[in-house]
C-alpha positions as a Python dict, from the first residue, in 0.01 Angstrom:
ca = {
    (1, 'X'): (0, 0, 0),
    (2, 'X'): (13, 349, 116),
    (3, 'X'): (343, 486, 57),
    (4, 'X'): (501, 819, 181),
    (5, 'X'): (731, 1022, -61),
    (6, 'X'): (971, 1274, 103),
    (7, 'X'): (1061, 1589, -80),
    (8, 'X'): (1005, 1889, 113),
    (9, 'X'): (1224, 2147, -23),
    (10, 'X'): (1227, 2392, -283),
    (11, 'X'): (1001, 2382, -592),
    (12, 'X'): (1284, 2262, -855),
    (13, 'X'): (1361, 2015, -631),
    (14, 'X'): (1024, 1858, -610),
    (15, 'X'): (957, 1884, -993),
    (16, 'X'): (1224, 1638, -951),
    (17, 'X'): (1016, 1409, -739),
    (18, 'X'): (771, 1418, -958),
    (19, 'X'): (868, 1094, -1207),
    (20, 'X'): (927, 896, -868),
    (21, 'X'): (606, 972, -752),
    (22, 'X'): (434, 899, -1115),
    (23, 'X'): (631, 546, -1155),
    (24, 'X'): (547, 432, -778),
    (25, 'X'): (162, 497, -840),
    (26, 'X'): (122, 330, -1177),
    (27, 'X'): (367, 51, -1081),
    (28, 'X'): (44, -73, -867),
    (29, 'X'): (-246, 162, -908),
    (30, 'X'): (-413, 44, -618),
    (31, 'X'): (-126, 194, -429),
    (32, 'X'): (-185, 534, -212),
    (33, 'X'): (67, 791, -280),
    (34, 'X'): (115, 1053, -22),
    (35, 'X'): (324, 1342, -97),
    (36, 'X'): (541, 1539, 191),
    (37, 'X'): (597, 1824, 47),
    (38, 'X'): (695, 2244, 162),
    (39, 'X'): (384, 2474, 183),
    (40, 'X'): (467, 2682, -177),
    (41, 'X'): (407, 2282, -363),
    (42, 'X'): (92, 2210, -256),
    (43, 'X'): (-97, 2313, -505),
    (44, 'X'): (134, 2180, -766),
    (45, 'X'): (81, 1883, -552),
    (46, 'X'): (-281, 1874, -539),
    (47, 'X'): (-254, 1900, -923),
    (48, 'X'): (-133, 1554, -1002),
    (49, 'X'): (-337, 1297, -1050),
    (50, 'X'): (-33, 1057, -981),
    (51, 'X'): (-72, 1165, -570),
    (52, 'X'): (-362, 1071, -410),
    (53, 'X'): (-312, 1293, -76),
    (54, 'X'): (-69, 1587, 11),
    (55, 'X'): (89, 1614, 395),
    (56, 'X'): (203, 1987, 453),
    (57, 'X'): (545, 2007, 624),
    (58, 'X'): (505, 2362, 757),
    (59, 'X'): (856, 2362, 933),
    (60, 'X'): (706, 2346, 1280),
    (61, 'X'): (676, 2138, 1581),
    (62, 'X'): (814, 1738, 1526),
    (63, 'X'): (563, 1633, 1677),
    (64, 'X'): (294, 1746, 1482),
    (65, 'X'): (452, 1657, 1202),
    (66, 'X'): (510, 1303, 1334),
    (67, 'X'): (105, 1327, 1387),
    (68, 'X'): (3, 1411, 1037),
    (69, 'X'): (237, 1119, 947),
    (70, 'X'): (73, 870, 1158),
    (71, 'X'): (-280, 988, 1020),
    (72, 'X'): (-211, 866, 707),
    (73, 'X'): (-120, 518, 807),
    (74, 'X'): (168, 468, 573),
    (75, 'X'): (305, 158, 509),
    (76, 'X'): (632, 261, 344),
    (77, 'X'): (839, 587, 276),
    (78, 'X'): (1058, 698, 16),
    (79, 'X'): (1270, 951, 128),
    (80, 'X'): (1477, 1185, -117),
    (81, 'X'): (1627, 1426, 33),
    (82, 'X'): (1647, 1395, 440),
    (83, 'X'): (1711, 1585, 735),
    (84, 'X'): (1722, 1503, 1100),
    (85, 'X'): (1385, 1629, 1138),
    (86, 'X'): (1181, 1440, 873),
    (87, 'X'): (1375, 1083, 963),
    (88, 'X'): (1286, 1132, 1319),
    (89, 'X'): (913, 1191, 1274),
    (90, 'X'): (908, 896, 1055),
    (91, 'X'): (1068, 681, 1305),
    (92, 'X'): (814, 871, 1553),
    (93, 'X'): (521, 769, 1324),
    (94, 'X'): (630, 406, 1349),
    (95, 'X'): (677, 363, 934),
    (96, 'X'): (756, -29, 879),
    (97, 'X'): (972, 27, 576),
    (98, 'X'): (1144, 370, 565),
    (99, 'X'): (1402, 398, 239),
    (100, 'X'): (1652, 674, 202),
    (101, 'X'): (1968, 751, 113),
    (102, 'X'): (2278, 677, 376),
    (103, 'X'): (2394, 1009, 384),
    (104, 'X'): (2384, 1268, 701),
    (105, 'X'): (2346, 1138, 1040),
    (106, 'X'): (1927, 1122, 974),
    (107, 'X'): (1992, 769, 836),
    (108, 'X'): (2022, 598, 1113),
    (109, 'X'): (1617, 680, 1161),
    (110, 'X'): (1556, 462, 826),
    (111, 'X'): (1580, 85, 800),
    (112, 'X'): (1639, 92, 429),
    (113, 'X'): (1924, 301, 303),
    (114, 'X'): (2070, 309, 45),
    (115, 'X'): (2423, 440, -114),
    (116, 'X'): (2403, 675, -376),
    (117, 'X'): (2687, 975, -344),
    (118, 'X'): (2502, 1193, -536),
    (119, 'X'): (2759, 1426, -529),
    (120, 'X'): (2961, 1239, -767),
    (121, 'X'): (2698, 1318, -1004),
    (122, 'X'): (2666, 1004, -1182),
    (123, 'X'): (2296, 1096, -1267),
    (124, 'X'): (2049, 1334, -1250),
    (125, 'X'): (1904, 1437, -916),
    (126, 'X'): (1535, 1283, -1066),
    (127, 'X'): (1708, 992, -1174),
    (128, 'X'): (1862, 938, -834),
    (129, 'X'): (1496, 995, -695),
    (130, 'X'): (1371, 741, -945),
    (131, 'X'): (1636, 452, -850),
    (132, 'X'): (1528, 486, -469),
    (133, 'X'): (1192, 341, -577),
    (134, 'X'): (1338, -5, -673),
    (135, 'X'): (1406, -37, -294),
    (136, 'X'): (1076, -70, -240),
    (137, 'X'): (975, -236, -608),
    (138, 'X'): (1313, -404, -747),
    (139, 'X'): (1076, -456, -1091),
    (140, 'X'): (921, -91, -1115),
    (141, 'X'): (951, 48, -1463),
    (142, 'X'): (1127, 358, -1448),
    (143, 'X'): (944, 491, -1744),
    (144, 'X'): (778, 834, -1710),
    (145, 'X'): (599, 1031, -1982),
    (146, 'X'): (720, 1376, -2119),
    (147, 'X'): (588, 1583, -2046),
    (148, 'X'): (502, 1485, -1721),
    (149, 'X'): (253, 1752, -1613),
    (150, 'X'): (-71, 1828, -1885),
    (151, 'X'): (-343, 2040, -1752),
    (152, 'X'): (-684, 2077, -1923),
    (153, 'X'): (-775, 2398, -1898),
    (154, 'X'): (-395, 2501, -2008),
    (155, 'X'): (-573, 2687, -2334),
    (156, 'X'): (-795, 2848, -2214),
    (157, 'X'): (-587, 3018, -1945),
    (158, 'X'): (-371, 3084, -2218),
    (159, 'X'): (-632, 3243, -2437),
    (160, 'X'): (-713, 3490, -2161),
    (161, 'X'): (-316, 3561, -2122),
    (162, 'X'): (-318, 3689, -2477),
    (163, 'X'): (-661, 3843, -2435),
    (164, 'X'): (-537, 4069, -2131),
    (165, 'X'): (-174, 4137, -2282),
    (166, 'X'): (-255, 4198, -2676),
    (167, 'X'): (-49, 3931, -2782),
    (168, 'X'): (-157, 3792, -3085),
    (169, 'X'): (198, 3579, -3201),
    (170, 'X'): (374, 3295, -3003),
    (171, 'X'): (573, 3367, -2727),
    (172, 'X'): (886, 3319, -2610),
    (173, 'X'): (983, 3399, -2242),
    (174, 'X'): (1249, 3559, -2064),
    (175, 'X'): (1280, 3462, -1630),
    (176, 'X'): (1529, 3703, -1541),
    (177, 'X'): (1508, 3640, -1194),
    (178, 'X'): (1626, 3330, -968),
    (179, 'X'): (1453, 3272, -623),
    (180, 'X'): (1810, 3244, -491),
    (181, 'X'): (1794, 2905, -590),
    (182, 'X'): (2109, 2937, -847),
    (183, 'X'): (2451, 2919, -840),
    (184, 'X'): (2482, 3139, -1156),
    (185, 'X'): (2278, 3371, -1386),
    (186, 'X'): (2341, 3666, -1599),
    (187, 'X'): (2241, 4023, -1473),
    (188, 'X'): (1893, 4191, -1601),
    (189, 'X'): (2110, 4382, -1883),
    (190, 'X'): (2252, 4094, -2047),
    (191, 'X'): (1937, 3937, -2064),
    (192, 'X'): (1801, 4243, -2242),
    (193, 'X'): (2083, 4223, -2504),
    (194, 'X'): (1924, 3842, -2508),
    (195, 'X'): (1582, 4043, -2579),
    (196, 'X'): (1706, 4243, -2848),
    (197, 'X'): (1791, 3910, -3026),
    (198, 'X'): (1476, 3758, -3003),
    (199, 'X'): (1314, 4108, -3107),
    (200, 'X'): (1501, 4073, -3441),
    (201, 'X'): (1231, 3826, -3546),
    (202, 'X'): (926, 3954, -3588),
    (203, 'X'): (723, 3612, -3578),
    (204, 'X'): (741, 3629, -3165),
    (205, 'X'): (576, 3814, -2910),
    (206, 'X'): (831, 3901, -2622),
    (207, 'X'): (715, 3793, -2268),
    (208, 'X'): (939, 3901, -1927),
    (209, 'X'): (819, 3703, -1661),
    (210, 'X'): (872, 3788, -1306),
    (211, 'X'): (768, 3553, -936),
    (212, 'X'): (552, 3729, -718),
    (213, 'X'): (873, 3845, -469),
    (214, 'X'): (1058, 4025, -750),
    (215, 'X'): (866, 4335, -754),
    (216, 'X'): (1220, 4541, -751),
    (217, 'X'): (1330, 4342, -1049),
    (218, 'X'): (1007, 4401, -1215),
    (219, 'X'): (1077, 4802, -1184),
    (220, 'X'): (1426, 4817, -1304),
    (221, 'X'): (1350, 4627, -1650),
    (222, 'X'): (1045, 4797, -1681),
    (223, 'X'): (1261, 5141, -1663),
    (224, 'X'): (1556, 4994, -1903),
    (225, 'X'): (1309, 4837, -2164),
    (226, 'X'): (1102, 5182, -2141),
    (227, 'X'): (842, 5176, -2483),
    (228, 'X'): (988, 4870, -2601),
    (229, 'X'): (705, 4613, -2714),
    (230, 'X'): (865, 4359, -2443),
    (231, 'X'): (579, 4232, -2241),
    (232, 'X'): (656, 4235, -1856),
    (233, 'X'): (446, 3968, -1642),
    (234, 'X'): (462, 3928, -1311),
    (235, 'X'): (330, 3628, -1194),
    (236, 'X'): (6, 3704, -881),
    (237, 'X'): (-107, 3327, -891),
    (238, 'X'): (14, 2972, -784),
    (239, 'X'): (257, 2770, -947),
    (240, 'X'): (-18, 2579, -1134),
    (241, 'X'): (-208, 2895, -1235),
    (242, 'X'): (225, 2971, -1376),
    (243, 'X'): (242, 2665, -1538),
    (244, 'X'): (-45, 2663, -1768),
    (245, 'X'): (96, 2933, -1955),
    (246, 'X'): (405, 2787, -1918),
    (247, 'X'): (301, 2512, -2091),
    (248, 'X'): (167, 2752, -2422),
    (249, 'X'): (507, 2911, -2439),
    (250, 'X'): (741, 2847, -2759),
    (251, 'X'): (1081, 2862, -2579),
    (252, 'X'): (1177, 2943, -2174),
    (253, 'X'): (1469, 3123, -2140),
    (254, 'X'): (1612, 3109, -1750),
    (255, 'X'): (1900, 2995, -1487),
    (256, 'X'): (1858, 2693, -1339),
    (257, 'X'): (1592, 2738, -1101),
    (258, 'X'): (1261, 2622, -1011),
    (259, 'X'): (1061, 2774, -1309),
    (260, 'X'): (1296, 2630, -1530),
    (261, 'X'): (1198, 2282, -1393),
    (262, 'X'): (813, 2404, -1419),
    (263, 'X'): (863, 2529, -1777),
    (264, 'X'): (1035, 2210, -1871),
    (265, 'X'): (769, 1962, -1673),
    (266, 'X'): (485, 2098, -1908),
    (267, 'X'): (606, 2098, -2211),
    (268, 'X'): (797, 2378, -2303),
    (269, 'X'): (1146, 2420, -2483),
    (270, 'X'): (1370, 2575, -2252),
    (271, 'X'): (1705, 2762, -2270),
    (272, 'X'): (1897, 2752, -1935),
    (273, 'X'): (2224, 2881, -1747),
    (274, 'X'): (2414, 2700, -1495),
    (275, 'X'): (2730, 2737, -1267),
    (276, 'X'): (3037, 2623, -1428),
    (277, 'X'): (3044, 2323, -1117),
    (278, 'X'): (2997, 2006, -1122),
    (279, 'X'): (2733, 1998, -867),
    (280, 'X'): (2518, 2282, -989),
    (281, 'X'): (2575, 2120, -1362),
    (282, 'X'): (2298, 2035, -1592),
    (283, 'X'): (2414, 1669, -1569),
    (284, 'X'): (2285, 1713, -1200),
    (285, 'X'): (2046, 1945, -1217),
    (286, 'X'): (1868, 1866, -1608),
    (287, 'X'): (1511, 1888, -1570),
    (288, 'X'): (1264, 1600, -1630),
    (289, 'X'): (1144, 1682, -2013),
    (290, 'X'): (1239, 1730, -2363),
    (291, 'X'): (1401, 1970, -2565),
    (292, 'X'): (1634, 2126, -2336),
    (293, 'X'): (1943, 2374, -2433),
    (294, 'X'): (2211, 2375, -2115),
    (295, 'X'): (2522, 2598, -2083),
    (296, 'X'): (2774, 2683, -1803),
    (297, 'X'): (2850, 3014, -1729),
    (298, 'X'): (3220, 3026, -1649),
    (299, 'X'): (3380, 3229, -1293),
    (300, 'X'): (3609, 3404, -1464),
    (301, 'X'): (3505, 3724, -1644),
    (302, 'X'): (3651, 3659, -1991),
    (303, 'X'): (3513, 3276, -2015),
    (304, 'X'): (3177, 3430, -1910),
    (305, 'X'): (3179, 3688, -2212),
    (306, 'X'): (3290, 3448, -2435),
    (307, 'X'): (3007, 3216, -2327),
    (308, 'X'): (2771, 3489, -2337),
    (309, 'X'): (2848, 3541, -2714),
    (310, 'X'): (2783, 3172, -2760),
    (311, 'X'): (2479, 3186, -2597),
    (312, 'X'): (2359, 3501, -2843),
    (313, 'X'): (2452, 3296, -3116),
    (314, 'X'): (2241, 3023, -3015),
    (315, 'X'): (1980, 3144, -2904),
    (316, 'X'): (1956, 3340, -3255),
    (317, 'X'): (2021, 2992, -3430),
    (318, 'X'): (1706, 2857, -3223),
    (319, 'X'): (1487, 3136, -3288),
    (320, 'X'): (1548, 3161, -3681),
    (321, 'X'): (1382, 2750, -3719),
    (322, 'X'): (1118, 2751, -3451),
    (323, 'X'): (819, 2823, -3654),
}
């Protein structure tokens, strides 16, 4: 069966595709997954060996999106996060079974939908992506394994990190920045007062990693850190090229974005900030790994400092046993 799975939005959200797409390829591995996905996850895409064939959704025309659809003959789709545009070129491609959730006017493109109200936030947003599969399979396992992404030549791109940067002690990581993807972080000097912490034990190198946009970002901690030993990274490759070294990293230390997800789908520990909401939660938004530390920054100005104290404590509590 070739079968179609919908997530063409930002990269958190399509890490949290990612156990949907693993369980509906090894429920039948004779099955042909096929991966929709936004032009900044293809390579991540193209990385799994879970997905047998990657459709670019480049934002354009419908009907060359409807096209590319037909092309790959599909025989079923599994929708997980719709718009009026994707359910119409599905309908357009002539899909016999397309699944997705009844929300938004797109559903009435899909012959399968189902209710969820994910804003209730019963689940995750993966395990909501996961329970549209038994739509299709009503006996798929749901069982995943963590961590979900392992690349060979993680090591060795590691190796050559260190080589380039003179680190010569495990790292833990600091992502400052957020992609505009989060409902709450802290600013660049309260994450240095984070840095300051970790620089108390002298068993870790410090790494500052930056995305490839946050070139501004970049400049103002290199000016504020000045001849500290901090190690400032910014990030020139793809998201795969990211996630190797991601994957090498003691401990992640973020908001809730999408290199949080990354740093969590390959392995690494991961410290991470989220709105004090119920939809921008960690019970929504928890990424598909282990060993994850959540907390909510508060609105108001006095529950955020106190928070932020917490956090400090923490994250000094975490440091002092990780060996």
């Amino acid at each position: 069966m070739n079968i179609l799975v919908v997530r063409n939005d930002k990269l958190g959200d399509f890490i949290t595709a990612l156990p949907t797409l693993y369980v509906l390829k090894h429920h039948n591995p004779h099955n042909r997954i096929i991966a929709l996905v936004a032009p900044l996850n293809r390579k991540l895409a193209l990385s799994c060996d879970f997905i047998d064939e990657v459709i670019v959704d480049s934002g354009g025309d419908i009907l060359e999106l409807a096209f590319k659809i037909k092309q790959a003959q599909i025989d079923a789709s599994v929708t997980l996060f719709s718009n009026t545009r994707v359910a119409l070129a599905q309908w357009m491609a002539r899909i016999p079974i397309r699944i997705a959730p009844a929300t938004k006017i797109a559903q009435i493109f899909y012959n399968r939908r189902i209710t969820q109200r994910r804003s209730e936030v019963k689940m995750a947003e993966f395990e909501y992506n996961l329970q549209l599969s038994r739509a299709l399979f009503p006996d798929i396992s749901l069982e995943f394994p963590k961590p979900l992404l392992v690349y060979a030549g993680a090591s060795e791109a590691y190796v050559s990190f260190c080589r380039e940067y003179a680190i010569t002690k495990p790292v833990v990581a600091f992502h400052p920045g957020f992609g505009g993807s989060s409902d709450a972080n802290w600013t660049l000097r309260e994450y240095i007062e984070l840095i300051w912490i970790a620089q108390e034990f002298n068993h870790f190198d410090i790494v500052m990693t930056f995305g490839p946009d946050e070139e501004k970002l970049y400049n103002e901690a290199k000016e504020l850190l000045e001849e500290s030993r901090v190690v400032l990274y910014q990030s020139r490759g793809s998201v795969v090229d990211f996630a190797l070294l991601l994957s090498s990293f003691k401990l992640f230390i973020s908001t809730s974005t999408g290199t949080y997800h990354l740093a969590n789908a390959v392995g690494c520990e991961t410290f991470t900030f989220f709105a004090d909401t119920l939809f921008a939660s960690a019970a929504r938004w928890k990424s598909i790994g282990e060993k994850q530390h959540h907390f909510m920054i508060p609105l108001d100005p006095l529950g955020r400092r106190e928070m932020f104290e917490t956090v400090k404590a923490e994250l000094k509590n975490r440091l002092s046993t990780i060996s």
